[in-house]
N, C-alpha and C positions, 0 to 999 in steps of 0.2 A: 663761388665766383660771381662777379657783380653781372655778368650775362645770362644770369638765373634770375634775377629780378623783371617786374612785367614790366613787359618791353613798352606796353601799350601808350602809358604815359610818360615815358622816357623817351617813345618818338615826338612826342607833342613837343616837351620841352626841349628834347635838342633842337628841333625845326623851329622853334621862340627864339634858341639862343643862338642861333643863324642866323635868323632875322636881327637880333640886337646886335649882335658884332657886327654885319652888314652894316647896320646904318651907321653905326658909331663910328667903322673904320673910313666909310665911304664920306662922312661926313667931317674929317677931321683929315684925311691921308693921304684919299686919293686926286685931290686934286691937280698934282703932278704927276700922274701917271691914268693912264685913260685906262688901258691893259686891266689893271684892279676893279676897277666897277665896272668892264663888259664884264671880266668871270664874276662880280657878284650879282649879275642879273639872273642870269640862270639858277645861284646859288639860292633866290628867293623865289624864283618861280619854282623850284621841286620843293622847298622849304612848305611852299601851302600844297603841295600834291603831297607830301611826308604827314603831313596834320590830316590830310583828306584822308589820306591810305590808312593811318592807324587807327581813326575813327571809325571810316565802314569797313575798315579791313581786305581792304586790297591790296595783294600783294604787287601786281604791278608798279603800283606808284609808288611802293615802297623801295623797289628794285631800278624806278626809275632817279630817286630821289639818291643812292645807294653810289650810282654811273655817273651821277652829275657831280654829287658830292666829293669822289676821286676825283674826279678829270677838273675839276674850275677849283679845287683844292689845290692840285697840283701845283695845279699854276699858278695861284694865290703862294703857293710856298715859292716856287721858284722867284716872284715876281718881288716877292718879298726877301730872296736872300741876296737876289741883283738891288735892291736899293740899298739892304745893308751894306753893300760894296762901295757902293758907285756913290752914293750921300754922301756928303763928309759933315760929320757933326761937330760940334767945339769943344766937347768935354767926354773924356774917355763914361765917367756913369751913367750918357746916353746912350751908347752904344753897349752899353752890357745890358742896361733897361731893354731896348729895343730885341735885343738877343735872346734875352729872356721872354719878352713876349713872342716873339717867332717859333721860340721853342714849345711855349703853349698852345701856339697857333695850330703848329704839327701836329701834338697832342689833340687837338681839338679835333682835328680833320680826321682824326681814327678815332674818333666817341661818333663821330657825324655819320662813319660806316657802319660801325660796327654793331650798335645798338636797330637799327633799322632792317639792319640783313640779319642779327639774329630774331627777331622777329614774324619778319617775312619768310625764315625758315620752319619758325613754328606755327605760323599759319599756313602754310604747306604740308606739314604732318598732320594738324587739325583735319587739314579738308582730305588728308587720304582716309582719315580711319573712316 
């Protein structure tokens, strides 16, 4: 299973590629909607505690990065299925594009948990033995 791989630098690079969708999307998207770049503030500021944590191996910040990344994900999804509604675009292969990427987005926001918490679970087994 790909949650068998070290997690150590798959935290790093998913917390990069949080950072890079952040600016890309913030910098191209959100400028009608304010909602999208408060939750990606957060989603950068645990993004460098996820880099911190898997370096010196703290689970905390891993666990914090974990909380943040549900909850301003969420909302990032939701906030994002209210504009695919409420937007009106001009041509229907925008709105499949846009769907598509939403769909990846989901995706995205379960690599953003998943790889961190299993991690931080096996740095917890580490520090019991």
């Amino acid at each position: 299973m790909c949650l068998n791989a070290n997690q150590k630098p798959c935290c790093v690079i998913i917390a990069l590629v949080a950072i890079f969708v952040g600016t890309i999307e913030t910098s191209y998207e959100c400028f009608h909607l304010v909602a999208a770049l408060i939750a990606w503030i957060p989603i950068f500021i645990a993004a460098i505690f996820l880099i911190i944590g898997a370096l010196r191996e703290i689970p905390i910040l891993l666990l914090i990065w974990v909380i943040v990344s549900l909850i301003c994900g969420g909302a990032l999804i939701i906030i994002k299925i209210g504009l695919m509604i409420y937007l009106n675009r001009l041509r229907i292969y925008l709105d499949i594009v846009v769907a598509i990427l939403n769909v990846i987005f989901l995706m995205l926001v379960f690599v953003w948990a998943a790889y961190p918490y299993a991690y931080m679970r096996e740095l917890k087994e580490q520090q019991m033995i």
